[in-house]
N, C-alpha and C positions, 0 to 999 in steps of 0.2 A: 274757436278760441274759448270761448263758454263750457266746454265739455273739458278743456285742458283746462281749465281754470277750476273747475269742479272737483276734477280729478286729482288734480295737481294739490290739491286744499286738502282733498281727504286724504291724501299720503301725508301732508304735514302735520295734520289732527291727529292720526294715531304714530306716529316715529315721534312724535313729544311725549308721549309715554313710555320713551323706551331711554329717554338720559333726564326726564320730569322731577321723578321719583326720587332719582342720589339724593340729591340737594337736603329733600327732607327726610332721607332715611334717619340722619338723628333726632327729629323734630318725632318722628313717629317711634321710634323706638321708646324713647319718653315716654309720651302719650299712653303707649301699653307696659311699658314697663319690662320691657323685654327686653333680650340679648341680640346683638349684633346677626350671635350663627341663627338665631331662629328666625331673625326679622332680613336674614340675607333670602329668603326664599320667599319674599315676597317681588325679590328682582329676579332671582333665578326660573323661577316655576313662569314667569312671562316671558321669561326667551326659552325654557323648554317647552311650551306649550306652542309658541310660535313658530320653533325650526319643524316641530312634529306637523305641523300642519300645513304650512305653507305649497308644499308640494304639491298634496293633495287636494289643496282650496283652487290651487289654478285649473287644476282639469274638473271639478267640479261644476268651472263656472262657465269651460268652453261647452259641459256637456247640458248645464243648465237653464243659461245664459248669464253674461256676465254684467248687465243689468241689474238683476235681480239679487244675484249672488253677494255685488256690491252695496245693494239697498240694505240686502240682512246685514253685513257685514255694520255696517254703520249702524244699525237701530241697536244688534246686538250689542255692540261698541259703547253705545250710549248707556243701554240698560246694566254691564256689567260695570261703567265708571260709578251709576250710582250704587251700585252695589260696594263698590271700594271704596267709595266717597260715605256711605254712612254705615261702615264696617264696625262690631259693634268689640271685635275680637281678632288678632293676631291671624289666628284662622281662617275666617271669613275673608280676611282682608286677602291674604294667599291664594284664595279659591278664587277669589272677584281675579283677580291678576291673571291671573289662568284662565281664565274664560273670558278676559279681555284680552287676550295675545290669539285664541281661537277666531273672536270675530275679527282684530286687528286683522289676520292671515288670510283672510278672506276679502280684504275692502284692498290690502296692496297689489296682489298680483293684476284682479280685476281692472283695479282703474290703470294701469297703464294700458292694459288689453280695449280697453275702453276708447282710450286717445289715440293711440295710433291708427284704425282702419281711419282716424277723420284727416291724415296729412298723407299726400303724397308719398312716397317713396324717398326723395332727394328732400323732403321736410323734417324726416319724421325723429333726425337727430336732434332737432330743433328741440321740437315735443320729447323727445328721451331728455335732452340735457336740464330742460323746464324743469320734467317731473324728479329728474335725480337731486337738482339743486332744492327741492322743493323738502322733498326729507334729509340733505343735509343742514338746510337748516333750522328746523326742526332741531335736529339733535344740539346745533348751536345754541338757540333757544332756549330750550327745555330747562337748563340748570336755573338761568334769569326768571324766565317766568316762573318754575315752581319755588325760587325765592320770595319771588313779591308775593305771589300766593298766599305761602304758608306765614311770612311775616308780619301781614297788612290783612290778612282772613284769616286762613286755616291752611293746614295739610289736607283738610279734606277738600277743601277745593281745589286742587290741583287734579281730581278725578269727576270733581262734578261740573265743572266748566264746559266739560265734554260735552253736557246734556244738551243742553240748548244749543250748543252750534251743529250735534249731528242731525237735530231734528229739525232743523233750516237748511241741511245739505242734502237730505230725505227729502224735503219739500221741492227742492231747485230740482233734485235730481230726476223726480217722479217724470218732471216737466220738459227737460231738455235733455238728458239722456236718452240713445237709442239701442234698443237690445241688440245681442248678436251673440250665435251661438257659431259653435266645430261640428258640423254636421257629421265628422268621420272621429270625433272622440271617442276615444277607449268609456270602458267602466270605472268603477270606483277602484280609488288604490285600497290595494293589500291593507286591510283593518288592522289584521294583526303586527303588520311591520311597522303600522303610523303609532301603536302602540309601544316598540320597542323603538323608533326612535327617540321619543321621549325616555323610555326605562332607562333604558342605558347610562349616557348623562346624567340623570337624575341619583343613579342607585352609585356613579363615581362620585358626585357632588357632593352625595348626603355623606361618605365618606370623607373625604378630605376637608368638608365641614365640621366634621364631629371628632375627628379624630386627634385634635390636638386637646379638647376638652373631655372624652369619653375614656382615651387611650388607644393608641393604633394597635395595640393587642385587644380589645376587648371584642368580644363575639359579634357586635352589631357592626361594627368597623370592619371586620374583616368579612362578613356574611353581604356587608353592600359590595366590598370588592371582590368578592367572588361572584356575587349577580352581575356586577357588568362585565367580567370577564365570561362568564359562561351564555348570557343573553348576546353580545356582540356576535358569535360564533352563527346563534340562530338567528340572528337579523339579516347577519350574510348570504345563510340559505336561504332566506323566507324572498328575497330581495334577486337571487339570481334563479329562483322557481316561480316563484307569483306568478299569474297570467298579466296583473299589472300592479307591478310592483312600485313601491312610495322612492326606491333610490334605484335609478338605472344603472346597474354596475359595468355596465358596456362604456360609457361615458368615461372612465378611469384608465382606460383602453389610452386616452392621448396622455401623455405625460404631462404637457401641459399643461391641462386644465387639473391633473392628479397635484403637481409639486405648486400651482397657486392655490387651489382648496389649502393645501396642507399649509399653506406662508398665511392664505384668510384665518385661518382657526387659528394660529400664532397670537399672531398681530391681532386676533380680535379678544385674546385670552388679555394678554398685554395691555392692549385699548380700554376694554371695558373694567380691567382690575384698576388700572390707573385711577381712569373716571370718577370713581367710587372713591378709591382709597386719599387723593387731591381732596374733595372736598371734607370730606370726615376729618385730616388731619387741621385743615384749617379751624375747621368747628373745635373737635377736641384738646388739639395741643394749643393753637393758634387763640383759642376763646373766639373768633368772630362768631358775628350773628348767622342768620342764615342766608343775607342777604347779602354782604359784605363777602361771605364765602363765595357764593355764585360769581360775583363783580371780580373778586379776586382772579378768578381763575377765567374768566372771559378773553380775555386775550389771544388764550391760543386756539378757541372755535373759532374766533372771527378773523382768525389768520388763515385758517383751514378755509374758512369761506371765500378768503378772498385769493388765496393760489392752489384750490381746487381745479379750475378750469386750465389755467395754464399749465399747469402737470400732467395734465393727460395732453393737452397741446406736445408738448414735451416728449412725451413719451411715446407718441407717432410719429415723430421726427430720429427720435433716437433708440428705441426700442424698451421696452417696459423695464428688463433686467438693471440696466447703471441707474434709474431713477428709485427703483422701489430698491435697491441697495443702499442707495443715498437716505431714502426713507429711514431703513431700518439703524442706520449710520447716526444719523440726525435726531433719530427717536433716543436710541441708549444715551447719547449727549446730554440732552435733555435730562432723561433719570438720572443718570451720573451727577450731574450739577444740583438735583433735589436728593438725591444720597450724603453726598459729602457737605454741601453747601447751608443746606438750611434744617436748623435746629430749632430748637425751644422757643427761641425769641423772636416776635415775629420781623422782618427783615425783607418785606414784599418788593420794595422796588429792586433792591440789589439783589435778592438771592433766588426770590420766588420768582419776578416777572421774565428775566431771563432764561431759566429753565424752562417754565409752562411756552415760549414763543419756541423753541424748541422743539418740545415734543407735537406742538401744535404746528412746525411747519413736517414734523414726519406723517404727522397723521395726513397732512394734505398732499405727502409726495406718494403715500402707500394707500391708502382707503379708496380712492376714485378711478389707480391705476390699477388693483389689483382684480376689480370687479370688474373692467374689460378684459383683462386678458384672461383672467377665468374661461371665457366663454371664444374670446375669440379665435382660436383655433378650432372651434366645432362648426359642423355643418350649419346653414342659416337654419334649418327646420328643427333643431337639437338645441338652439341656445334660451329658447326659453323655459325648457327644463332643466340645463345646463346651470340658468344663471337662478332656478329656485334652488337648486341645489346647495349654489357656493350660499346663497344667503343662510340656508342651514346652517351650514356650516359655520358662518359668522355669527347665529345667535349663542348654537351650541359652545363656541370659543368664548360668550358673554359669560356662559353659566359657568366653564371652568376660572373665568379669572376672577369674577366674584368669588366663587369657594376658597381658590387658592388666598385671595386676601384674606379672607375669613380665619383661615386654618394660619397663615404665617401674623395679623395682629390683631383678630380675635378680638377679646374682652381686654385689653392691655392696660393694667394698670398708669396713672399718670408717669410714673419713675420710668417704666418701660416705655413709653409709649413712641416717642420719640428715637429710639433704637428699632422698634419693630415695621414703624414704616421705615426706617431709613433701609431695612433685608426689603421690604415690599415692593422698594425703589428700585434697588438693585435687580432682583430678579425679574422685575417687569420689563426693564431695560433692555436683560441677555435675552428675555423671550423675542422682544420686540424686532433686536438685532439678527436671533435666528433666522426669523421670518424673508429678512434679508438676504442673506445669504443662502438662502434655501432656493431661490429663482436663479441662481449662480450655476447650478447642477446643470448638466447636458439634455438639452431637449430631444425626443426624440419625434418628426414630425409624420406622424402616423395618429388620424383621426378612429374613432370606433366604427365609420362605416367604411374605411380604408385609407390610401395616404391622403394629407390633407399638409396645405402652405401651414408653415407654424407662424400663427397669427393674419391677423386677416380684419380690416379697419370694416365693420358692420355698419349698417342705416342707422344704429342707434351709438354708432363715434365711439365703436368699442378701438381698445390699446391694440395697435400692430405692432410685429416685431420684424 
């Protein structure tokens, strides 16, 4: 229980860094004096730096041991928060972000791998469902705590808070943590494809970033989208040639796990633009503080937290597709009712709290089911690169729905501002709802190492269908 409790902690330390941040993106934009598009790539550049890695950090740690891998993981973690924490520039602070989503990727995959050889077999859902609730709430968290933070301290200590608690989790860890490697692990993944997964995303992002302020004609806007259209092309070869490649494309082979990847990156484009663009409006149009803004919108994470578990209950009794429909059904409602409903004047209990319980009960019907059934139509020996995968995939949907907000209300004028989220609302909503009706399409039950049951309930209480 000591090793799940370690474990379980250091997933929550670094996933508070990944919805910490919103809260004070206006506190910090201030601070430097900066623009929204430039200061969006201090959330972006950490969830590209995270999907590029992740993949690769887990076989790194079977091959190194996962131990150790974890230890750096968290020392680096610490030294990159002080690094964002006494950032002196705009720049610096993007680079710290980026090379805190590096060690972050290395401390997540590990500590699960950590937990499990210590339960049973018939346990170890126990120990999965700990550690998954463990970073979801984290993400609940995160907006609360980096309010009081930044209004009662700083915005800088919402990154230096880090320091001290990873260097007391370093200490516990040295002590009661047990190594354990894959004595039959591969080598290092493909350098150069861990590099194009990041380009990619990045050179779309920096696009659809700039391009409402540059001009979608001008040479640097259309020269990003021609790199990630020309770089995607050689990611695919680099990826179906490697001797070990960073994305297994045999895996794409079940439909299944193909059309939920495709509903994760949706729903996570949708999700995480939402996130962002909630609190900013409250700040901006709303005037709240920055604490008031986090409390405001609380409701619908701890609605998330608390029919989390019964959804996926739910959805191995009834099969994943009518629940994550109801999801995506439930989620547009929600934008709908913040589209139409809530304007200029603030009006939280009637127009706001409504909505936000809403979109907070879609995110609890589609986020916990969608990351079982990702995986659970693959072989047991396949789903832990299976399930690194769809998590890419879910950061990389971060970096699209941040840009997308960026590019549709940008620097919005007070006059506009209020019309530009209410398009933000709206299109988050249809993304949200796609996502939905995307697991509706016909499965075809044929795994990548041959036919395989479509769906299949895992030791770790993955979604059956």
């Amino acid at each position: 229980m000591r090793i799940l409790a370690l474990s379980s902690f250091g997933v929550f330390v670094v996933f508070l860094d990944t919805t910490i941040v919103n809260v004070a993106f206006e506190t910090i934009s201030r601070s430097f004096d900066t623009t929204a598009s430039k200061l969006a790539w201090v959330l972006s550049a950490y969830s590209l730096a995270f999907a590029a890695i992740l993949v690769p950090a887990g076989r790194l740690a079977d091959r190194y041991g996962r131990k150790k891998i974890f230890l750096i993981g968290l020392g680096g973690f610490a030294l990159m928060s002080a690094l964002c924490g006494l950032a002196p520039t705009p720049g610096v602070l993007i680079a710290g972000r980026a090379l805190q989503a590096v060690f972050e990727a290395l401390v997540v995959p590990t500590s699960l791998a950590l937990v499990l050889p210590e339960f049973p077999g018939a346990r170890r859902h126990v120990a999965v469902g700990t550690w998954g609730a463990m970073g979801a709430a984290a993400a609940a968290c995160g907006p609360t705590l980096g309010a009081l933070l930044t209004q009662y301290a700083s915005w800088r200590w919402i990154f230096l808070v880090n320091v001290p608690i990873c260097a007391v989790m370093i200490v516990f860890g040295e002590r009661i943590l047990r190594e354990s490697r894959d004595p039959h692990a591969g080598g290092i993944p493909d350098p150069v494809a861990v590099v194009l997964v990041a380009a990619v995303p990045a050179a779309l992002s920096y696009a659809v970033i700039e391009g409402p302020t540059r001009g979608w004609s001008s040479a640097v806007v259309i020269a990003a989208f021609v790199g990630a259209v020309v770089l995607t092309p050689l990611l695919l070869w680099r990826s179906a040639t490697a001797a070990q490649p960073v994305i297994d494309l045999s895996l794409f082979r079940d439909r299944q796990f193909s059309l939920m990847n495709l509903a994760m990156l949706l729903f996570s484009v949708s999700f995480f633009g939402m996130l962002l663009s909630n609190v900013i409006f409250l700040q901006q149009v709303w005037g709240y503080s920055v604490l008031r803004a986090a409390l405001a919108g609380a409701p619908g994470p701890l609605l998330v937290a608390f029919i989390a578990r019964p959804t996926s209950g739910l959805a191995a009794r009834i099969g994943f597709r009518p629940v994550l429909l109801l999801g995506g059904v439930t989620w547009m409602a929600g934008a709908v009712l913040l589209a139409v409903g809530v304007g200029a004047s603030p009006h939280w209990a009637t127009h706001w709290l409504p909505a936000v319980l809403l979109t907070g009960a879609g995110i609890g019907l589609t986020l916990p089911v969608q990351a079982g059934a990702a995986v659970a139509s693959l072989p047991d020996h396949r789903s832990g690169t299976g399930s690194a995968v769809s998590q890419s995939f879910r950061q990389l949907g971060a970096v699209l729905g941040i840009s997308l907000f960026v590019a549709v209300v940008g620097d919005s004028g007070p006059a506009q501002a209020v019309g530009a989220f209410q398009h933000v609302w709206w299109v988050f909503g249809a993304v949200g709802l796609v996502s939905g009706l995307i697991v509706c399409l016909p499965l075809q039950a044929r795994g990548p190492d041959g036919p395989e049951p479509v769906g299949a309930v895992g030791a770790a209480g993955n979604i059956s269908h």
